[in-house]
N, C-alpha and C positions, 0 to 999 in steps of 0.2 A: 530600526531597520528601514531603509528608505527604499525602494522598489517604484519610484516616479521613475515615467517613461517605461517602466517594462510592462510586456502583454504576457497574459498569462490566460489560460485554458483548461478547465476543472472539469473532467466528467464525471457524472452524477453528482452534480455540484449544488443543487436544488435543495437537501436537504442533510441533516447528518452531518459524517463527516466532511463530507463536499461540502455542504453550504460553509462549516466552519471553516473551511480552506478557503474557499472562494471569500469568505467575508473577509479573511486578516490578510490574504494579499492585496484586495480594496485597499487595509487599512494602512496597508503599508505606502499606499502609491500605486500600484498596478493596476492597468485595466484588463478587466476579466471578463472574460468567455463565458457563460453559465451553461455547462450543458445537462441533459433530462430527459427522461421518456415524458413525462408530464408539462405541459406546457405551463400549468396554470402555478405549479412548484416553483418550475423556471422564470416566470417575469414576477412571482412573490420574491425572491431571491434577490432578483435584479432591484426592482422597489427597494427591498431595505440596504442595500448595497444603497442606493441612489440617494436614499434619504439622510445613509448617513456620511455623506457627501463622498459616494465614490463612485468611480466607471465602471458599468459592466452592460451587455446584454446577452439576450437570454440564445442558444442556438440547441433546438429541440429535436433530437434523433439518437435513435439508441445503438451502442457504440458496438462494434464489431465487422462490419463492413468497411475494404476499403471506401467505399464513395463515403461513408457518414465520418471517418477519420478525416477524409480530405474535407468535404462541406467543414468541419471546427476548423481545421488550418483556413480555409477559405473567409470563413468569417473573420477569425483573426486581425488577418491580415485585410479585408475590405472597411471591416469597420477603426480600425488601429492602426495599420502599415505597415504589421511588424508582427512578428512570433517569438518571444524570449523563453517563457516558462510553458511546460506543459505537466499536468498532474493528472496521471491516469488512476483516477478513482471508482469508474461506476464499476457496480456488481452487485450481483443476485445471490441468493441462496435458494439449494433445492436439496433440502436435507435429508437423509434415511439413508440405510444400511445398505452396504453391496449387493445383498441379495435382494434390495427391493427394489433399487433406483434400475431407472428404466433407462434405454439411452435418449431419449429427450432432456428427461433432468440431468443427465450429466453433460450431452449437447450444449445445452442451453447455459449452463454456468461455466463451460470452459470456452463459448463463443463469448461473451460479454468480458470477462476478467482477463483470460489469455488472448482468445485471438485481438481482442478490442484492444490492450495493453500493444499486442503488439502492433495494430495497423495505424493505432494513431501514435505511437512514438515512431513510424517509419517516417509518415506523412510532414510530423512534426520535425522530424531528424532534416529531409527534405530542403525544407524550410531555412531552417537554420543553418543549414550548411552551404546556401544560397545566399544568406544574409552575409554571412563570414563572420559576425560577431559572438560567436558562442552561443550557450544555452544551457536551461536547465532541464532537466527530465525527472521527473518525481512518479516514483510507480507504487502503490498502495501493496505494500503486502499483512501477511496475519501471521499471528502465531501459530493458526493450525498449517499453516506453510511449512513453518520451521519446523515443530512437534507432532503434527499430526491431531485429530480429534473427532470421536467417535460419531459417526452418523455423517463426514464431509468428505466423503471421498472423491466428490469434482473437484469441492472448493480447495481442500488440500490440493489437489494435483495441479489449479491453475495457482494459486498463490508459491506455491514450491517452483513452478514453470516461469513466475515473473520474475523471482531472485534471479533464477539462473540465467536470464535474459539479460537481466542489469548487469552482473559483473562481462558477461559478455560485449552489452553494448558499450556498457562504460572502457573498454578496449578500442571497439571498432571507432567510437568518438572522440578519441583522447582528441586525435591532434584536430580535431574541429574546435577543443576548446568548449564542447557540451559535456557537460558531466551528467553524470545515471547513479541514482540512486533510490532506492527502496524504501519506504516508511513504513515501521512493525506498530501500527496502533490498539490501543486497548479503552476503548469509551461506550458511554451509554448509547448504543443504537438500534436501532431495527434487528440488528444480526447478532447484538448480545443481551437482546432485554428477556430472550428465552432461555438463556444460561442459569440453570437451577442457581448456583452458588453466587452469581451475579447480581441476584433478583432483585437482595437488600437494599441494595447501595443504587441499582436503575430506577426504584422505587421513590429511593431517598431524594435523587436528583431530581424526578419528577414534580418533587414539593414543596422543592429549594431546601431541603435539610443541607447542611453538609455533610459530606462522608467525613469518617474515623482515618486516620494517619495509616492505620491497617490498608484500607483500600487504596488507596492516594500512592502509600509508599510500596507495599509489599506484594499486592496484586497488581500495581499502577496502572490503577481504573480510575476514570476520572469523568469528566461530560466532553464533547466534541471538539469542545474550545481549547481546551487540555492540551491537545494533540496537534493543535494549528500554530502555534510555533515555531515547531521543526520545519515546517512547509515553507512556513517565508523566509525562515533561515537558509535553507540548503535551495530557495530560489535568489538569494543575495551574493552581491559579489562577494560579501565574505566567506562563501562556502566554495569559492571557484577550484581549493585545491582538496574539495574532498569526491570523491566518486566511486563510484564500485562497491559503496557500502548498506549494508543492511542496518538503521535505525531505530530502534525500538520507544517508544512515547506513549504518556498513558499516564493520568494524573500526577503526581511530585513526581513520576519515575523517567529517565533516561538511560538511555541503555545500546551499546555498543554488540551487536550481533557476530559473531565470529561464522567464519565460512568452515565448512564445513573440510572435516582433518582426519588423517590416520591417529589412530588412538593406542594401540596397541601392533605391533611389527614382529614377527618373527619371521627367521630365512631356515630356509630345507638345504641340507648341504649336496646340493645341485645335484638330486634327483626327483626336484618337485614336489609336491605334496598329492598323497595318496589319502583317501577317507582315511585309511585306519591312522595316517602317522598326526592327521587333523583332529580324529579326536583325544588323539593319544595329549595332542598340546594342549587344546584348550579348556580344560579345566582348570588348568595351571597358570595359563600365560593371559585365556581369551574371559572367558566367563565374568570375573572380577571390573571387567571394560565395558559389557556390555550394555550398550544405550537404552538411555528409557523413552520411552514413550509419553504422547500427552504432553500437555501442563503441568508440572508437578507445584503441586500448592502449597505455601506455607501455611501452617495453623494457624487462625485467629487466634490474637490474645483472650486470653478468659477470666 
């Protein structure tokens, strides 16, 4: 996958999954953006980006303000000339139950993941549409986006808020020739290394064990590198005709997300529906349809 000549732009790029995004677009050719709340994350980044013969520098500001959206596009384009890829990756967690989270922790993770998503794909969009050469847009989403997961009721809200953004923007962009798309990843990080059932395998990777085919395939957990693939894929021209989609990535595992659909349809013969004629159906028609919730795990082999 060749990405010489394109610029690209990772928030929270410093570590994790960032840094492995930021690294394999390096590796592909692209010069990269490294953005961070930590500076000193940010030019360790850039360092091994450099050493292992690739472009990058470091631009340090944490993401949800218009002006810190434009400063990335700004550097971009001062230190490189140009803006092609953007991947909106940074985010926080501030985990606990409805009834405890306060509205700072849910502030504070739906300004960094959503508003942040959204101020730097505007800036970036900007950009891009000024250039007239197309673009990429890469937006980090989660499973608990998709499913839901207990004790994340920001993070759920913003990660379900950036799908819905993508297939949006990926409309308002077509004819710019940017496509929008969403990454479902599942790796050993910061945000999954306190997932009870996770533990094994973030442990494992920690010691260079390999994981069992179980996690690799059926949970498709893997380490950060895992998941940086799709990234340089869906920022390459070979990806120019896919957009609006939600992809899922996660050790051996790929995975094609489906948008969300009627499942079950019944019609009132046009005089509405009234509670009593609502329960009178769904036992019959609705109940047998109804969505689950969560992750649903498959069993380890035993």
């Amino acid at each position: 996958m060749d990405l010489t000549g394109k610029v690209a732009i990772v928030t929270g790029g410093g570590r994790g999954l960032g840094l492995a995004y930021a690294t394999e677009l390096a590796r592909c050719g692209a010069a990269v953006v490294v953005n961070d709340v930590d500076a000193a994350v940010a030019d360790e980044a850039v360092r091994a980006i450099a050493d292992a013969g690739g472009s990058a520098v470091a631009e340090v500001v944490p993401v949800g303000t218009s002006e810190a959206a434009q400063a990335l596009v700004d550097r971009a384009v001062g230190e490189f000339g140009r803006l092609d890829v953007l991947v909106n990756n940074a985010g926080i967690l501030r985990d606990t139950t409805l009834w405890k989270m306060t509205d700072d922790q849910f502030d504070a993770v739906i300004t960094t993941h959503l508003r942040g998503t959204f101020t730097c794909t505007r800036a970036a969009a900007v950009r891009m549409r000024e250039q007239g050469e197309g673009g990429r847009i890469i937006c980090i989403g989660s499973p608990t986006g998709q499913v839901g997961n207990f004790g994340q009721t920001n993070y759920a809200a913003a990660k379900a808020g950036i799908v819905g953004m993508v297939r949006t923007w990926a409309m308002e962009l077509a004819r710019a020739e940017i496509t929008v798309n969403a990454v479902v990843p599942v790796a050993a990080t910061a945000m999954t290394e306190t997932v009870p059932f996770l533990k094994p395998y973030v442990d494992a990777l920690a010691v260079g064990e390999p994981l069992p085919a179980f996690a690799r395939q059926q949970l498709g957990f893997g380490s950060p590198q895992d998941a940086a693939g799709l990234v340089a894929f869906l920022a390459s021209d070979a990806a120019a005709s896919i957009t609006g989609q939600a992809i899922g990535i996660g050790g051996d595992r790929l995975a094609l997300w489906s948008h969300p659909s009627e499942v079950v349809v019944e019609f009132a013969d046009g005089t509405g529906w009234s509670p009593d004629a609502i329960a009178g159906v769904w036992p019959d028609k609705f109940a047998g349809s109804q969505q689950t919730v969560g992750q649903q795990l498959p069993e380890p082999p035993r």
